[in-house]
Backbone bond lengths (Angstrom), bond angles and torsions (degrees), N, CA, C in turn:
res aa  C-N    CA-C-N  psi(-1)  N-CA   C-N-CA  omega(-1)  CA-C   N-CA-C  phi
1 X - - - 1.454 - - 1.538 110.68 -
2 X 1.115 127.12 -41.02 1.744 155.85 -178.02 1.449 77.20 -44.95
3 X 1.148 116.18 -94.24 1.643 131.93 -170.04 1.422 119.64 -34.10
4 X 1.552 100.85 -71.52 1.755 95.84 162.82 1.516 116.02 -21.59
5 X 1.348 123.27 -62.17 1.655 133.66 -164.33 1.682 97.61 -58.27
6 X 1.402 109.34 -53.86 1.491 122.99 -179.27 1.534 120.14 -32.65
7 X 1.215 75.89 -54.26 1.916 104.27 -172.66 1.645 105.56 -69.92
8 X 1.761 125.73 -56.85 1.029 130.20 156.00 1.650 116.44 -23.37
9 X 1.411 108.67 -91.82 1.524 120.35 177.92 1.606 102.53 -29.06
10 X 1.232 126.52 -81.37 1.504 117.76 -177.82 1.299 129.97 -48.63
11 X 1.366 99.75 -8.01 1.863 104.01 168.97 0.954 97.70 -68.70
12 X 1.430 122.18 -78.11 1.098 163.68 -162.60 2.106 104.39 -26.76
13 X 1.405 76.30 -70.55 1.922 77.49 163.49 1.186 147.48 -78.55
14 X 1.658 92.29 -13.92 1.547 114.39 150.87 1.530 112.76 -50.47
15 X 1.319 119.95 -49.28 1.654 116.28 -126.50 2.081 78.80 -104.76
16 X 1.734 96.17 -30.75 2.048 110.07 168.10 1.745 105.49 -39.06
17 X 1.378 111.48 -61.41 1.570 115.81 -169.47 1.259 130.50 -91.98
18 X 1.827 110.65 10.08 1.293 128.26 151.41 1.541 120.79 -83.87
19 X 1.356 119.24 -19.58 1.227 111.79 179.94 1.547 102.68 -59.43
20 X 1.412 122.62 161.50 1.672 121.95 151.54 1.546 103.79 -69.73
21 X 1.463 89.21 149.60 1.410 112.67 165.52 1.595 114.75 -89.18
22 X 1.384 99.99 151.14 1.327 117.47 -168.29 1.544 95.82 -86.92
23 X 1.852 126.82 137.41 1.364 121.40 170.98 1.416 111.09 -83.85
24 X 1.485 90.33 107.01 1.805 112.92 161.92 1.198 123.08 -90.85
25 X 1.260 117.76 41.76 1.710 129.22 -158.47 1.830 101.31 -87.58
26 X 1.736 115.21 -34.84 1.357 98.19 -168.98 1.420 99.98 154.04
27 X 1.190 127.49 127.48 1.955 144.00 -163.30 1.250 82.65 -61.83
28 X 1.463 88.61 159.75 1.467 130.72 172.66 1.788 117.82 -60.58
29 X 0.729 113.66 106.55 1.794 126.70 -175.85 1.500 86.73 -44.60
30 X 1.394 131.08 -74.98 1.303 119.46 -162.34 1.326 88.73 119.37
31 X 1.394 128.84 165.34 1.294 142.91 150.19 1.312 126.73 -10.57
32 X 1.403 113.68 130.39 1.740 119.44 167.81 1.227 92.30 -75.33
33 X 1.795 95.77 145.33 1.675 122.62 -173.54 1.819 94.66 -96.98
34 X 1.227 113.15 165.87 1.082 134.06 168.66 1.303 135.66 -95.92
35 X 1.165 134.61 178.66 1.281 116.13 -174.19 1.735 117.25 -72.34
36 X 0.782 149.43 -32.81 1.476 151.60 170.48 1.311 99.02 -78.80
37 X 0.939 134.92 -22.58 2.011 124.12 169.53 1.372 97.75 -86.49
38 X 1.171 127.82 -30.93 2.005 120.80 164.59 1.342 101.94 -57.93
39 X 1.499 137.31 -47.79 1.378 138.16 -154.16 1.067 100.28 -73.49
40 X 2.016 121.34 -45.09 1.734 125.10 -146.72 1.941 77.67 -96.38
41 X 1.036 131.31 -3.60 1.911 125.18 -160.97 1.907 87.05 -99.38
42 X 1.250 93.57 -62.45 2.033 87.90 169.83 1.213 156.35 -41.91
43 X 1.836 88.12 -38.48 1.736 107.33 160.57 1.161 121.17 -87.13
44 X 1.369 115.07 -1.13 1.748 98.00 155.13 1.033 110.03 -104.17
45 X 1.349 150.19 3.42 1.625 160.00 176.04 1.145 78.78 -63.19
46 X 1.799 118.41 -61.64 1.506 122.53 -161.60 1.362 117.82 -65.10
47 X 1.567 123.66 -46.91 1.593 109.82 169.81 1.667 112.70 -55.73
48 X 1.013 122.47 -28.08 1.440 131.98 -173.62 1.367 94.21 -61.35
49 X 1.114 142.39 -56.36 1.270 142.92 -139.17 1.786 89.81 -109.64
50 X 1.119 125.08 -22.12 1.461 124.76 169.15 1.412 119.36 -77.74
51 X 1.357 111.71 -16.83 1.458 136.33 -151.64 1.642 92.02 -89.23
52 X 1.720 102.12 -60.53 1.263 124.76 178.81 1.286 108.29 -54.30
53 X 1.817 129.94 -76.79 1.238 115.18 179.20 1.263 149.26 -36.67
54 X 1.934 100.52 -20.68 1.663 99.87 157.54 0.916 108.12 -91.30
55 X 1.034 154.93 -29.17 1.735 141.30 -174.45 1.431 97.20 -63.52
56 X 1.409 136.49 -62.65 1.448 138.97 178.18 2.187 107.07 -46.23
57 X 1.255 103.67 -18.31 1.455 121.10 -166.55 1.890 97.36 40.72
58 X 1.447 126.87 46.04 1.535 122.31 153.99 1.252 108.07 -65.38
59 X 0.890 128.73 -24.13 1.991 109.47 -168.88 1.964 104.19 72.62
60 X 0.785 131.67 15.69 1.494 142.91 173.26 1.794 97.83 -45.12
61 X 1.480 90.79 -78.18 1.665 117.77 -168.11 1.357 113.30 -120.20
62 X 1.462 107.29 108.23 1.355 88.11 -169.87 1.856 115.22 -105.52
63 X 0.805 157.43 -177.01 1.644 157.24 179.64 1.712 99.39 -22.72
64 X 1.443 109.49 -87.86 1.206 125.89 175.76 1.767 111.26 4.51
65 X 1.409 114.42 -56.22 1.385 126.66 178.39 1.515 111.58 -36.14
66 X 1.131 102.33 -68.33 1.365 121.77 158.24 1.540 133.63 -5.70
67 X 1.596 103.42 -32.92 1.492 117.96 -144.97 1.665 88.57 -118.71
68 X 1.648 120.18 -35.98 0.813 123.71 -164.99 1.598 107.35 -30.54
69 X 1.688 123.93 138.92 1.378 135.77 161.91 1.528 114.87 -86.84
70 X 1.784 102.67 -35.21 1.496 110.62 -149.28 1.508 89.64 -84.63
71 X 1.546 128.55 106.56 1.299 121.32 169.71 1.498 119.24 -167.82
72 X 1.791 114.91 139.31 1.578 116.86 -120.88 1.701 90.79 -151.45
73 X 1.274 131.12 155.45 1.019 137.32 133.28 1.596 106.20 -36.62
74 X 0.702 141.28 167.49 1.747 157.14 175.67 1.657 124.24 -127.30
75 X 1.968 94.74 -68.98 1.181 89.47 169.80 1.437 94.41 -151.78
76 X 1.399 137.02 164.59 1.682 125.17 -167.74 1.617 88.12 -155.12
77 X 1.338 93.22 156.08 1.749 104.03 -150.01 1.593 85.88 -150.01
78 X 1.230 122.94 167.23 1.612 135.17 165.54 1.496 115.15 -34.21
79 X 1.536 102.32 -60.91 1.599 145.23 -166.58 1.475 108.03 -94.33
80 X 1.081 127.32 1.93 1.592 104.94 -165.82 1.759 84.07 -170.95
81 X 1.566 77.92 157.01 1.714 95.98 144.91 1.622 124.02 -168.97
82 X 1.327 123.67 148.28 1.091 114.94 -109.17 1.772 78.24 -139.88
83 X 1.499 113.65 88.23 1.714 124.93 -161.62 1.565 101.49 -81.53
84 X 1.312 147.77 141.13 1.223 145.60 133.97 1.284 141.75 -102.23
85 X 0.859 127.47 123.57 1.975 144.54 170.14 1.568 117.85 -82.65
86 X 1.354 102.99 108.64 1.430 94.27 -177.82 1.557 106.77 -116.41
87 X 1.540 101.72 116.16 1.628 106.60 -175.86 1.530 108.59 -76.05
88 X 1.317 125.74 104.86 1.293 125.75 162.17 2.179 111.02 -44.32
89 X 1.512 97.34 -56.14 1.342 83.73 -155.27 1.784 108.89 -69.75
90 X 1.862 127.37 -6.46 0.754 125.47 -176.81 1.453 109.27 -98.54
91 X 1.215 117.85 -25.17 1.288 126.62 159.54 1.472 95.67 108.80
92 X 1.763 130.05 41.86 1.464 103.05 -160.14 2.289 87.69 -156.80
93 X 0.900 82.35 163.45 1.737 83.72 170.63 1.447 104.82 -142.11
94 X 1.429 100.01 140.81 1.575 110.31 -174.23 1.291 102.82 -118.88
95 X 1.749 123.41 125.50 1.162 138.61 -177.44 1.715 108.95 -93.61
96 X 1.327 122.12 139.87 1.319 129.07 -163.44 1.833 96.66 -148.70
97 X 2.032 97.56 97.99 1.394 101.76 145.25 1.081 140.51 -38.38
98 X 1.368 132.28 110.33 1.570 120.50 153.50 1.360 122.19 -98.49
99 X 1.295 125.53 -178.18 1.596 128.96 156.52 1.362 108.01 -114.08
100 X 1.354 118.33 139.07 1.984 124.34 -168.98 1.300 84.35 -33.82
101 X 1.368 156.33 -53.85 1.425 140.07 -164.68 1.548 122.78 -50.35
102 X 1.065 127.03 -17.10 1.559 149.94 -127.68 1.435 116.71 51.50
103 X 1.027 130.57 9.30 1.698 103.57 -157.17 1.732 97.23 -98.98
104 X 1.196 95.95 162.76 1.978 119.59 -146.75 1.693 79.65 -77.25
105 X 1.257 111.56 156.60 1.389 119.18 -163.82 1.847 96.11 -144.42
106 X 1.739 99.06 -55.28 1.910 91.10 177.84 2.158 81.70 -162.37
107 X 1.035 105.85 -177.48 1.727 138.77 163.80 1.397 134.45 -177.54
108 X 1.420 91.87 127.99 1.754 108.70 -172.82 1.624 108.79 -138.36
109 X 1.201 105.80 166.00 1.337 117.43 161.23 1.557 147.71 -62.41
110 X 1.697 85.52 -28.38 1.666 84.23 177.56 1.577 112.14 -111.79
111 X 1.599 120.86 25.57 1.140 117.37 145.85 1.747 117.00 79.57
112 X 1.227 104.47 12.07 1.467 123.84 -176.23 1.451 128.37 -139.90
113 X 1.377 123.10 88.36 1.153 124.18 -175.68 1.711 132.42 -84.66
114 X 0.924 102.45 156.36 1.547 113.57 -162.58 2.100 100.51 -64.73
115 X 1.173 126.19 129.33 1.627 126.32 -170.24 1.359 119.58 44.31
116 X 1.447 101.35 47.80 1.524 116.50 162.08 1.750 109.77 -123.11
């Protein structure tokens, strides 16, 4: 009888770790944003990151960013989109990756990312 059970149970978990597994990798993003939900998803990446540079006191980003008006889709791809701010009074525009989801991916200055 011992054995029978033995034999059972090890089927049993045999036949357990053949099923497929279900992907538990991570929720549903929800909807691709559009172009003005990329624009309004960027400028707070950007106070965030303005927010940060004074608390760090780097001088990176300073208020001004903040204020920026001049701000555009750039360049928009399947996968991405690719928001810009162009600071007149600093003389500079800061480009801000997204993924169609909005969420912040990288930002730089010269507006060109690496496998895009």
């Amino acid at each position: 009888m011992r054995i029978f059970i033995n034999i059972t149970m090890f089927c049993f978990l045999g036949l357990a770790m053949l099923v497929p597994n279900i992907a538990f990798s991570h929720g549903d993003h929800g909807e691709p944003i559009n172009d003005g939900q990329a624009i309004i998803a960027a400028s707070k990446y950007l106070e965030i990151m303005v927010e940060k540079s004074k608390a760090n006191n780097d001088g990176k980003l300073n208020a001004s960013w903040t204020k920026v008006m001049d701000k555009k889709i750039f360049k928009k791809g399947l996968q991405y989109f690719i928001v810009s701010f162009n600071n007149v009074k600093e003389q500079k525009t800061l480009y801000f990756l997204l993924n169609v989801y909005g969420e912040y991916i990288a930002a730089n200055f010269q507006g060109t990312f690496k496998g895009l």
